[in-house]
C-alpha distance (Angstrom), angle and dihedral (degrees) to the residues before:
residue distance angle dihedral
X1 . . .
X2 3.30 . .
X3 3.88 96.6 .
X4 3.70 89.7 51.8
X5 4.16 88.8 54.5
X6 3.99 89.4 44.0
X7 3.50 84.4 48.8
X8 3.59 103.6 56.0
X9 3.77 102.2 18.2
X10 4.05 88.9 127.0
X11 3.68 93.7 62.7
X12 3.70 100.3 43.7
X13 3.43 86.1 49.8
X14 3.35 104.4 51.5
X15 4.10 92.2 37.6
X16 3.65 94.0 56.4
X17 4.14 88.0 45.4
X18 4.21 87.3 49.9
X19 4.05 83.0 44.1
X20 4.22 91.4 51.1
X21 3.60 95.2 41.7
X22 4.05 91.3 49.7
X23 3.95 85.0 56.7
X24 3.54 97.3 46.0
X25 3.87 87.9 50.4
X26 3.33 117.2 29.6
X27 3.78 115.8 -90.6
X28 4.03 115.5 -81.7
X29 3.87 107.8 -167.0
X30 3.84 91.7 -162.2
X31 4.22 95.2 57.1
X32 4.01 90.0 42.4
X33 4.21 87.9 54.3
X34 3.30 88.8 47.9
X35 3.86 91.3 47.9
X36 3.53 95.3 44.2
X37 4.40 96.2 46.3
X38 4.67 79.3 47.5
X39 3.66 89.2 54.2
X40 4.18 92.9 51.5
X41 3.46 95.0 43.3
């Protein structure tokens, strides 16, 4: 388990930053596609 979190610390990181900032303001499908294609690539 803690391989796997090691492993992909990044994303989670960044995806639960994305996920925050949509809260804080207001959710904007077109930034969190973007977001989520960045974080694949």
């Amino acid at each position: 388990m803690k391989s796997l979190y090691s492993k992909y610390k990044k994303t989670i990181i960044i995806t639960v930053s994305i996920t925050i900032l949509q809260l804080i303001w207001g959710f904007d499908p077109k930034f969190s596609l973007i977001n989520i294609i960045w974080l694949f690539v």
